[in-house]
C-alpha positions as CSV (number, residue, x, y, z in Angstrom):
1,X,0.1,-34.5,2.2
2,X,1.6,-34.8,-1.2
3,X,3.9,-32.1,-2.1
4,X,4.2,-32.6,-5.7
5,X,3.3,-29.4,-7.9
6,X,3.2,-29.3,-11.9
7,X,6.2,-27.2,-12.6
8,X,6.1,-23.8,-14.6
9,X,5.3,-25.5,-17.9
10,X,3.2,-28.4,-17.1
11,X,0.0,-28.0,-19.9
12,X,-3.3,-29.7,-20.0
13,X,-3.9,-31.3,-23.5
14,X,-6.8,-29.6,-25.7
15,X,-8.5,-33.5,-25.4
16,X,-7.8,-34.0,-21.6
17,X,-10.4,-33.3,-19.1
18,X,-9.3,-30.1,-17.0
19,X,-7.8,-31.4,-14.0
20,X,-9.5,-30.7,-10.3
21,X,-8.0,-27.6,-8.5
22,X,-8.4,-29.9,-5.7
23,X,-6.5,-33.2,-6.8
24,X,-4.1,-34.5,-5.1
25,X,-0.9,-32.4,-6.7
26,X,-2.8,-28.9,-6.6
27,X,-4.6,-29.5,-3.3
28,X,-2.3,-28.1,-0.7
29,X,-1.7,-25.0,-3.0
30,X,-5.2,-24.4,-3.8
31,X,-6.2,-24.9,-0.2
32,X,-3.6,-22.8,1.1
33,X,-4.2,-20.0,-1.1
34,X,-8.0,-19.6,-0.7
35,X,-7.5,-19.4,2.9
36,X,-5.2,-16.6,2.9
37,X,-7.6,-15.0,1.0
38,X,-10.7,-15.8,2.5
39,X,-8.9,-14.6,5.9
40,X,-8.0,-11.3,4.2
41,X,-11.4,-10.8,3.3
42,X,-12.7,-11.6,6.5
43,X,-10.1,-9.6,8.6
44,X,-11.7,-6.5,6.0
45,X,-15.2,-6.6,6.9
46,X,-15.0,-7.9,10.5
47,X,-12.5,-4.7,10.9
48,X,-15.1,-2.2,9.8
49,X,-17.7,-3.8,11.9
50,X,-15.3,-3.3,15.0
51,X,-13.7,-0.1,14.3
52,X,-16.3,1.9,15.7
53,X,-15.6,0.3,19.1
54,X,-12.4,0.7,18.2
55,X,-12.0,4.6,17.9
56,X,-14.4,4.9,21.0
57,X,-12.3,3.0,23.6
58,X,-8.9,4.6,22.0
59,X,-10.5,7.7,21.7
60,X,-9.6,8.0,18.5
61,X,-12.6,9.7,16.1
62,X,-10.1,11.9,14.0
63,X,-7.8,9.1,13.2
64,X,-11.1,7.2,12.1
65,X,-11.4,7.4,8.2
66,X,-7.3,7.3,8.1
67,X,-7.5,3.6,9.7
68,X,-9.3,2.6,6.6
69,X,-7.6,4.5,3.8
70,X,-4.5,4.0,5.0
71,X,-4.2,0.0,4.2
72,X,-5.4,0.5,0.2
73,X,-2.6,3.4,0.3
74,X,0.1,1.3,1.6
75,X,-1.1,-1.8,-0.4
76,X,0.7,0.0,-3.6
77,X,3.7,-0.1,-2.7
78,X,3.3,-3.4,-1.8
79,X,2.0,-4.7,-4.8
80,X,4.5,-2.8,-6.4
81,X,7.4,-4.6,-4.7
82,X,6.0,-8.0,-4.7
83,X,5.6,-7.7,-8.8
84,X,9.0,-7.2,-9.4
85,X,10.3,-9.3,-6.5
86,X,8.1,-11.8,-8.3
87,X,9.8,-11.2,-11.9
88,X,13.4,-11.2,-10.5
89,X,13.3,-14.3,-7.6
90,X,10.3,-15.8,-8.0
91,X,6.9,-15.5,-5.6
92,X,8.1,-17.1,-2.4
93,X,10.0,-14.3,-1.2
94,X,7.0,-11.2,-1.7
95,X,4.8,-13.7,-0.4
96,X,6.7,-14.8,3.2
97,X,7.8,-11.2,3.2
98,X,3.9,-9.8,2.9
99,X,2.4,-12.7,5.0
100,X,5.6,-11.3,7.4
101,X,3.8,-7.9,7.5
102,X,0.5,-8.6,7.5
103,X,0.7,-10.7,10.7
104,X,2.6,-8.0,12.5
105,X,0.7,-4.8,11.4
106,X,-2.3,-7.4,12.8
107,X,-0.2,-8.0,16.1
108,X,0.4,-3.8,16.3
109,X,-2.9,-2.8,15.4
110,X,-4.4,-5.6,18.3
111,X,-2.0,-4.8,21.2
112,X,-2.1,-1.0,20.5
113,X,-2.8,1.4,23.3
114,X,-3.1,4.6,21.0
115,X,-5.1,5.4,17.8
116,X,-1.9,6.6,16.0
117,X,-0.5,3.2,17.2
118,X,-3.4,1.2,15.6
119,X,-2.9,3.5,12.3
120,X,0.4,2.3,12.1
121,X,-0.3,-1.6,12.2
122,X,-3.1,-1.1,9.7
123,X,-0.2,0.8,7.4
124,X,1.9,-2.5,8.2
125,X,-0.7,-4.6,7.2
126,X,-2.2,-2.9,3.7
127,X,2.1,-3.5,2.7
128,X,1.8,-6.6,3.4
129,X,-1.6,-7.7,2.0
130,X,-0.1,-6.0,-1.1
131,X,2.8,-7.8,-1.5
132,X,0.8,-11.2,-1.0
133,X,-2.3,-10.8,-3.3
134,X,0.0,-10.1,-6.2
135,X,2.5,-13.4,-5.1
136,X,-0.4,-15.2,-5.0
137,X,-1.8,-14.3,-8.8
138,X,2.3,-15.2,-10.1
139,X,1.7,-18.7,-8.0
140,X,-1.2,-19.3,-9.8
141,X,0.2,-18.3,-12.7
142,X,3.5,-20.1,-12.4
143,X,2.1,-23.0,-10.8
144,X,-1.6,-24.2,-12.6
145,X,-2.1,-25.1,-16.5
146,X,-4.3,-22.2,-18.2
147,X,-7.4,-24.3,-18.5
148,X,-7.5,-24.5,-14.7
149,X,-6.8,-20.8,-14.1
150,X,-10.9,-19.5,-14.5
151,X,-11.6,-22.1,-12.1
152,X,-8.6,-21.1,-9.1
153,X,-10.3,-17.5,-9.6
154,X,-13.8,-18.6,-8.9
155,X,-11.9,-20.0,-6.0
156,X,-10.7,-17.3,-5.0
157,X,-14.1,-15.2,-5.0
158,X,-15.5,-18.1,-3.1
159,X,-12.6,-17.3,-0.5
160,X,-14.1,-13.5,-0.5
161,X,-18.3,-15.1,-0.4
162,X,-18.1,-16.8,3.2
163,X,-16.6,-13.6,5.2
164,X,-18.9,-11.5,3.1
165,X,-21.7,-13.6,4.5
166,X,-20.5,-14.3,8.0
167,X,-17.6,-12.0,8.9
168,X,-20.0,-8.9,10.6
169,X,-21.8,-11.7,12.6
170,X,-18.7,-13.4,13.3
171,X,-16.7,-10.1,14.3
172,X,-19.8,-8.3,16.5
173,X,-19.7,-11.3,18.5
174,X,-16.1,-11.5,19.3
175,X,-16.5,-7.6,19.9
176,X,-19.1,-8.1,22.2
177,X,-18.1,-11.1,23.7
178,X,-14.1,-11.4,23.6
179,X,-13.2,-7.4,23.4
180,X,-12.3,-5.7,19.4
181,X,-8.8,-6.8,20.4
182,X,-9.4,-10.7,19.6
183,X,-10.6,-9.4,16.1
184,X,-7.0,-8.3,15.3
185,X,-5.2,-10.9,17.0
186,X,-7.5,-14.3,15.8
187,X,-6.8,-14.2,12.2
188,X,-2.6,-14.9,12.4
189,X,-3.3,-18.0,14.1
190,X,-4.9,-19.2,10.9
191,X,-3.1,-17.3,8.4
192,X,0.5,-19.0,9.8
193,X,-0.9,-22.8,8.8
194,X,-2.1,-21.6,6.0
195,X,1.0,-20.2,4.3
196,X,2.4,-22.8,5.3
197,X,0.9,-25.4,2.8
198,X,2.4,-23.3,0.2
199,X,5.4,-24.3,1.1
200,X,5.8,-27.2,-1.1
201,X,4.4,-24.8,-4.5
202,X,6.6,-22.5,-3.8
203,X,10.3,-24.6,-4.0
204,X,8.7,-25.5,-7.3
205,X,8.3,-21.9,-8.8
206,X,11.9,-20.5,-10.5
207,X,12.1,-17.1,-11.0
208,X,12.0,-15.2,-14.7
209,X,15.0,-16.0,-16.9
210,X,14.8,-12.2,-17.9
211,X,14.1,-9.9,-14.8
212,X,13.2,-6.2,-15.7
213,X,14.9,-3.3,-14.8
214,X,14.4,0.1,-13.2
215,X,12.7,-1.6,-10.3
216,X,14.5,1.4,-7.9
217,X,12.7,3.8,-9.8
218,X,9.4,2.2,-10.3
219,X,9.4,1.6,-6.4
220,X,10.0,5.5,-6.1
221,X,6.7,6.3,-8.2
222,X,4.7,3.1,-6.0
223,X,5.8,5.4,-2.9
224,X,4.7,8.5,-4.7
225,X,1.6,7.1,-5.4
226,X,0.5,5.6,-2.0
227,X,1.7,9.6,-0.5
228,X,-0.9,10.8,-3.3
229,X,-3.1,8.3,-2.3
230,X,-3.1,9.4,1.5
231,X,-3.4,12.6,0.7
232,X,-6.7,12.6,-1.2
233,X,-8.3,9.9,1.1
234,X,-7.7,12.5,4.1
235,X,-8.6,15.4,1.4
236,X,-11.4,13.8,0.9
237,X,-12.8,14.1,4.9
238,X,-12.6,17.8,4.5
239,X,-14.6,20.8,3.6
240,X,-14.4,23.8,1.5
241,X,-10.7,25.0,0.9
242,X,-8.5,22.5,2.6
243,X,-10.3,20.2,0.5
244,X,-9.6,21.9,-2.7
245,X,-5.7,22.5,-1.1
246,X,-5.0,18.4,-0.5
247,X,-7.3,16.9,-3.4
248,X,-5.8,19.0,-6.2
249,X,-1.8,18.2,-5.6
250,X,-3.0,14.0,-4.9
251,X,-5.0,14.0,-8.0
252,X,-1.7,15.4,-9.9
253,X,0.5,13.3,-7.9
254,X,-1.6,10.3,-8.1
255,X,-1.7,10.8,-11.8
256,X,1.9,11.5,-12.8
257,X,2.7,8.5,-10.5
258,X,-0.4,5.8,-12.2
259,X,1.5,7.2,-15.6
260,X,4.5,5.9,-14.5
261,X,3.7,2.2,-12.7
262,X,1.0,1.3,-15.0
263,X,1.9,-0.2,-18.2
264,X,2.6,1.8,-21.8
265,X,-0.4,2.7,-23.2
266,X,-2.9,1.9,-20.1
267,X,-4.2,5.6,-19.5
268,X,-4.9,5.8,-23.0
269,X,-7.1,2.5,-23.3
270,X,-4.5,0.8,-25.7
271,X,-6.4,-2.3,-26.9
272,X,-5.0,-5.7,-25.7
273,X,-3.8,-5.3,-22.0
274,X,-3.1,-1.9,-21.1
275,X,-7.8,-2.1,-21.8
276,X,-7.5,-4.9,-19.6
277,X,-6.0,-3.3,-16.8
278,X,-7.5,-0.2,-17.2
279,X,-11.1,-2.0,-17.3
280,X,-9.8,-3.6,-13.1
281,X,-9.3,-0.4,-12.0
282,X,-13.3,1.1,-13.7
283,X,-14.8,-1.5,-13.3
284,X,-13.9,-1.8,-9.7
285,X,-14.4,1.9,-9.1
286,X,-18.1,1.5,-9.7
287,X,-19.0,-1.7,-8.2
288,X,-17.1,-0.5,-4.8
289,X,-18.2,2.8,-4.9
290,X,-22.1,1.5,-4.7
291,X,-20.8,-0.9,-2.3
292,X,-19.7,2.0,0.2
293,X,-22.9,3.9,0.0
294,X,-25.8,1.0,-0.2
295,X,-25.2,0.6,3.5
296,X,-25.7,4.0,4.4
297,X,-28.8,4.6,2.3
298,X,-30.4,1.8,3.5
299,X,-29.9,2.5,7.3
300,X,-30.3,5.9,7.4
301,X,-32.8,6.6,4.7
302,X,-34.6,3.6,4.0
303,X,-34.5,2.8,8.1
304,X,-32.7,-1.2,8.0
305,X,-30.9,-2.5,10.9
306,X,-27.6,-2.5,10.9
307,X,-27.8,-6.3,10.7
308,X,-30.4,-6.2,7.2
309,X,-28.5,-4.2,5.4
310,X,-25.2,-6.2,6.2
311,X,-27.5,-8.8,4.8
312,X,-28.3,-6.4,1.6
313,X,-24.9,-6.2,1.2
314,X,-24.3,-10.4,1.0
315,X,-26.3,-10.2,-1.9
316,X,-24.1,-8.8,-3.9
317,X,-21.7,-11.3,-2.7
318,X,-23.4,-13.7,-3.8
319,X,-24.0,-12.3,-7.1
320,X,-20.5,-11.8,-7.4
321,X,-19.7,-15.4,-6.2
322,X,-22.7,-16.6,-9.0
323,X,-20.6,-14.9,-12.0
324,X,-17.3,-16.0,-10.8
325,X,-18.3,-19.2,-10.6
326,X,-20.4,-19.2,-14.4
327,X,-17.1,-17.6,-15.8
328,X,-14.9,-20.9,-14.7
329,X,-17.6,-23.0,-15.6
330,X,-19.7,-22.2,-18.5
331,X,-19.4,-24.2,-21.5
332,X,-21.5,-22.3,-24.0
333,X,-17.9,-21.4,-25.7
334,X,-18.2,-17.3,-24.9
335,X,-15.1,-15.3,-25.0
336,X,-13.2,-13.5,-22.1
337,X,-14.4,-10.2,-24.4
338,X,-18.2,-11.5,-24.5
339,X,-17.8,-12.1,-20.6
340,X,-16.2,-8.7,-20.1
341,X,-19.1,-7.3,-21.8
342,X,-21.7,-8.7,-20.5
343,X,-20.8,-8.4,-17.0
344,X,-20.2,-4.4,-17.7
345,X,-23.9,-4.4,-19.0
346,X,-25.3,-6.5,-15.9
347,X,-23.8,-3.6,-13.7
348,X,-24.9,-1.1,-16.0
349,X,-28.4,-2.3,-15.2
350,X,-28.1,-3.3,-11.6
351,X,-26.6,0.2,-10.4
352,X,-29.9,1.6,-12.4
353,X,-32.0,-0.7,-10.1
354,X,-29.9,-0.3,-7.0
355,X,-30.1,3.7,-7.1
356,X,-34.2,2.9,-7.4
357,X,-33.5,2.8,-3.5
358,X,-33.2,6.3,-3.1
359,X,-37.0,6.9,-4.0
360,X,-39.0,5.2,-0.7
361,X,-42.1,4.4,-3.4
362,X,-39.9,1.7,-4.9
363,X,-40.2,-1.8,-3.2
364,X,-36.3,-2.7,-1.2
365,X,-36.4,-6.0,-3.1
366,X,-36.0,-4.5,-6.3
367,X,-33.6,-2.5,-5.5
368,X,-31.4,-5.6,-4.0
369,X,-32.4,-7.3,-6.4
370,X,-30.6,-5.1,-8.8
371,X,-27.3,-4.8,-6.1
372,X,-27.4,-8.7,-6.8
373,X,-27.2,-8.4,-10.6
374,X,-24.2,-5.8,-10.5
375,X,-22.7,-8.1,-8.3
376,X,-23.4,-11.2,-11.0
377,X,-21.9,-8.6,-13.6
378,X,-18.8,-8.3,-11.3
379,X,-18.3,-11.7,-10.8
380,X,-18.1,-12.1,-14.7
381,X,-15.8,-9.8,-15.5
382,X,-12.7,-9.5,-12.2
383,X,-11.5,-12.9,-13.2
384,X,-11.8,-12.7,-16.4
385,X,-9.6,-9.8,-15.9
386,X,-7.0,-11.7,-13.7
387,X,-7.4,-14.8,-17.0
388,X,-6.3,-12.4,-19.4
389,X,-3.5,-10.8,-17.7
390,X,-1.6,-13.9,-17.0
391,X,-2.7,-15.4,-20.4
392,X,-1.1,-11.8,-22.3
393,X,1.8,-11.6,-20.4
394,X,5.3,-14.0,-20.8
395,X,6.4,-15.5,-17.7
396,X,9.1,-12.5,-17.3
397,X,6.5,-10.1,-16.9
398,X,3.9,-11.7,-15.2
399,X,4.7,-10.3,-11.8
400,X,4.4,-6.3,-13.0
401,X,1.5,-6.9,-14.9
402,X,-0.6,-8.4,-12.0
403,X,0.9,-5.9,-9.9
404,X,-0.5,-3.4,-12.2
405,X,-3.9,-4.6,-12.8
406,X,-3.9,-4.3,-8.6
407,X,-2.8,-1.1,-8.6
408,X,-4.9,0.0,-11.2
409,X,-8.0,-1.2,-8.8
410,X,-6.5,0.6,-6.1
411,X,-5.9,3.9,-7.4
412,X,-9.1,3.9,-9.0
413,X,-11.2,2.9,-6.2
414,X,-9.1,5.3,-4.1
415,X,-9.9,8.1,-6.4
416,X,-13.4,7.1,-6.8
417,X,-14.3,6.9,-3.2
418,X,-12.5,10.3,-2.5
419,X,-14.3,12.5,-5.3
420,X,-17.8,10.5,-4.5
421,X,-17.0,11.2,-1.0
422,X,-16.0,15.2,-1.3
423,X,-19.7,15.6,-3.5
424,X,-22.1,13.6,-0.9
425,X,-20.7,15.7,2.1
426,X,-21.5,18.7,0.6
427,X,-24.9,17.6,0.8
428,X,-25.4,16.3,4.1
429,X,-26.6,19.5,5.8
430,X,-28.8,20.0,2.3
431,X,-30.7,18.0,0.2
432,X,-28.9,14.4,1.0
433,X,-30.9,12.9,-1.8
434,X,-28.9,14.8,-4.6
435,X,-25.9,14.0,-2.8
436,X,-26.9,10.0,-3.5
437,X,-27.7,10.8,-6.6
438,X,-24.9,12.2,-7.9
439,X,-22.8,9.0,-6.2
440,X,-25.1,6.7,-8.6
441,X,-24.6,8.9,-11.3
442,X,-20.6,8.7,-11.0
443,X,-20.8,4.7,-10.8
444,X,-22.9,4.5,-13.2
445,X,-21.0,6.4,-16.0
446,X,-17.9,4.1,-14.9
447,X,-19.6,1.2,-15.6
448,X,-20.7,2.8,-19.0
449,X,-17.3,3.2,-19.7
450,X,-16.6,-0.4,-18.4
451,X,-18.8,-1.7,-21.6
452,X,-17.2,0.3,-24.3
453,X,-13.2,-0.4,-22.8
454,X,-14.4,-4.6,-22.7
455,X,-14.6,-4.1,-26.7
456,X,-10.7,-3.2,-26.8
457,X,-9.8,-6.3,-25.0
């Protein structure tokens, strides 16, 4: 296997054909890094088909929700890290570091005998997928020529298609088969190999010339932020009161510390990159947001299996995988801003069609036929997203700018879920259809939003 990489500065002439992601200098590295991804994404989805199991044999029900939101709470401080880590030494370190702690929260979480035991590995792990998803946007950044760039983040989203399709399947048999244990435990033994190919990338990468400072501080607010984070995820479980006593102090805290990690100028929808990282975290808000409810509607109110609407919920993927791929591909000449734009309209219609579920008149394929165009609309805009960070940010700041275009996706899918979450439970014992409703309304008015902050870009 050849380990020769294109150093920092290599560049693609404007005349040369773009080179393959997969030839013979970039194959190892592209290899390696879709399969740490496609494993992430798989370990995701075949975890939340198994957790049920899960809480029942470690009788663990209360500790349920916490298991989930616990990992995207973590995974700030994480990304945190691993952005400056990145600036300062370079990307190996975050990334052996996170790979480090995402095998052993794994290893925890499969060999626990205790809920609180499990929580903890899946707290190991989100730090550690953290730290790696940001090591991995610097490598790309450090390592491949811009013109290639589009076409390693369709990769990427083609790393997240396969576990979307397969990884429920995949994970109810090894539950049924093998015991929920094996679902934890199977995905280090392919994640080792494939960090390892990154090996020979990674000598290759130097680290900034000029590091930035404060990083004691900034880790402070990342820690701040995942408490804040925690807080309004477990807020979010609860009723009346103590909801109103946790959500209120981790929506300040959550907001003083998003002030302070994300760049000048973010909150306010500064045009040029703060718009761009702003735009991860909204439009990422709404296409996740439908993404946690379309399954519920559609088993409990539109009666699908289990096993259809896991199928409902591929479509998307695919949609998302369609866009991704058009994005790296198209040769029409359309601006990142006319992508962003369009793909913020796309969702704009598809959440319209996708809520068209809630009324049992309308025909399911519409409906999922509209989940699939939001997820086209997606696939347009998050690498466009990841494009533009690396392509506005100098090499000293590349890692703490695609640390904070994660954390802004974070946060704000945090947030969303949470206040989405607190409505629709005080309508389960009610009217549950106003309780939808108002869910569709919220994502919808974020991807409203999503259209008028792609015209700052």
């Amino acid at each position: 296997m050849s380990s020769d990489v294109a150093p920092p500065t290599a560049a693609v002439p404007a005349t040369a054909p773009v080179p393959s992601i997969l030839s013979p200098q970039y194959r190892a590295t592209t290899i390696g890094m879709v399969a740490l991804v496609a494993l992430y994404g798989f370990e995701a989805l075949a975890v939340a088909t198994a957790m049920p199991s899960v809480a029942q044999d470690l009788n663990g029900l209360r500790l349920y929700a916490l298991a989930f939101g616990g990992t995207l709470a973590t995974s700030v401080i994480g990304m945190t890290l691993a952005g400056y880590w990145s600036d300062q030494r370079g990307p190996a370190r975050p990334l052996w570091l996170g790979l480090a702690c995402f095998i052993g929260g794994l290893l925890v979480a499969g060999l626990a005998q205790h809920m609180p035991v499990l929580v903890l590995g899946r707290l190991l792990q989100g730090l550690g997928a953290g730290a790696m998803s940001v090591a991995l946007y610097v490598l790309v950044g450090r390592t491949f020529p811009e013109p290639m760039r589009p076409r390693v983040f369709a990769a990427f989203s083609a790393g997240w298609v396969v576990p979307s399709l397969i990884g429920p399947g995949i994970s109810g048999w090894i539950v049924q088969h093998l015991g929920w244990r094996w679902v934890f435990l199977i995905v280090p033994l392919l994640a080792i190999p494939a960090g390892l190919l990154l090996r020979p990338a990674l000598r290759n990468v130097q680290a900034a010339l000029a590091p930035p400072a404060g990083t004691a501080s900034v880790i402070r607010w990342a820690i701040g932020a995942s408490a804040g984070a925690l807080l309004l995820y477990i807020g979010g479980q609860q009723h009346g009161w103590a909801a109103v006593a946790m959500l209120l102090p981790a929506v300040l805290l959550l907001a003083l510390c998003s002030w302070k990690l994300l760049p000048s100028g973010t909150l306010r929808l500064h045009r040029g990159l703060p718009s761009v990282i702003a735009l991860r975290g909204i439009a990422a808000s709404a296409f996740f947001g439908c993404e946690a409810f379309l399954p519920l509607l559609l088993q409990r109110e539109r009666g699908l299996s289990p096993l259809l609407a896991g199928v409902a919920l591929s479509l998307g993927a695919l949609g998302w995988f369609s866009g991704s791929w058009l994005q790296g591909h198209q040769r029409r000449g359309w601006s990142r801003r006319q992508l962003l734009q369009s793909g913020a309209l796309l969702m704009c219609v598809g959440i319209v069609a996708t809520s068209l579920a809630l009324h049992p008149g309308v025909p399911l394929p519409l409906a999922l036929a509209g989940w699939s165009l939001t997820g086209l609309g997606m696939g347009l805009i998050y690498p466009s997203l990841s494009v533009l960070t690396l392509s506005l940010s100098p090499p000293a700041q590349q890692g703490a700018n695609t640390s904070a275009l994660q954390l802004s996706e974070a946060l704000g899918v945090a947030t969303t879920l949470a206040v989405s979450g607190s409505l629709f439970a005080q309508f389960l014992q009610g009217n549950v259809m106003v309780g939808y409703l108002l869910t569709y309304v919220i994502m919808l008015l974020l991807a409203v939003a999503s259209v008028f902050i792609a015209r700052r870009i």
